[in-house]
N, C-alpha and C positions, 0 to 999 in steps of 0.2 A: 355764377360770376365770381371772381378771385376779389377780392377783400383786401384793404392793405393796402396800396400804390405801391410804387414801385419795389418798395419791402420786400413783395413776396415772390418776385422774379427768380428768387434764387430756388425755391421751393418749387415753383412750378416748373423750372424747368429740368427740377431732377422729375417730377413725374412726367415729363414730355418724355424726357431721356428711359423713365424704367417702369413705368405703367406699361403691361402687356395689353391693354382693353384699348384697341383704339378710339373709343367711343371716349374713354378719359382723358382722352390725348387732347381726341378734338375741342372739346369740353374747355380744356387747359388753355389750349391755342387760342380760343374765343373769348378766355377772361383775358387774356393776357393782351391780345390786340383791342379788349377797351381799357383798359388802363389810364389814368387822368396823364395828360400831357406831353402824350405819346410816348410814354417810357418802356410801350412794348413794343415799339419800332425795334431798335437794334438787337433785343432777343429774337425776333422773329427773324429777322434777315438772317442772323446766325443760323437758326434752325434751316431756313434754308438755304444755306452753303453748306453747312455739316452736317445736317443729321443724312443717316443712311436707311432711314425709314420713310418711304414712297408717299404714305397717307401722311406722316408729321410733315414734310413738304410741301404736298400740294396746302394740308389746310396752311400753312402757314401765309402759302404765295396768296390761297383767296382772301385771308386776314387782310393782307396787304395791299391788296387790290380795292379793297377796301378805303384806304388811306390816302389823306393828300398830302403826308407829308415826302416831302421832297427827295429823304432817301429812298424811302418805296418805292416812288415814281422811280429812281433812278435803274432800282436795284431791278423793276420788271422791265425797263427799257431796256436793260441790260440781257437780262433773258429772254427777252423776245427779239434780241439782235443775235444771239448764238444759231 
């Protein structure tokens, strides 16, 4: 689990970004969606609009899915109206 609150959002998402192991990815994406306060809501949503890697993606939409907070909700209604 990631350490830190929202602190270390910038760290982990250079290893979302350049960790080759997806399993560190995953790992990343999982500290990062419990994060106190929801502070990894809007890095995750970023991850999935922009990353170009298929598994940082999906873990991030299941992170999300996860979630009640309201942009989540917004952001998977959004994608399941595409």
């Amino acid at each position: 689990m990631i350490r830190g609150g929202a602190g270390v959002i910038p760290e982990a998402m250079k290893l979302i970004a350049s960790d080759p192991d997806d399993t560190v990815r995953k790992r990343v994406i999982a500290g990062v969606s419990r994060l106190p306060d929801n502070a990894g809501i809007a890095p995750l949503i970023a991850l999935v609009r922009t990353s170009q890697n298929a598994v940082v993606r999906k873990e991030a939409v299941n992170a999300l899915s996860q979630s009640k907070d309201p942009r989540a909700v917004a952001l998977l209604e959004e994608i399941l109206k595409r």
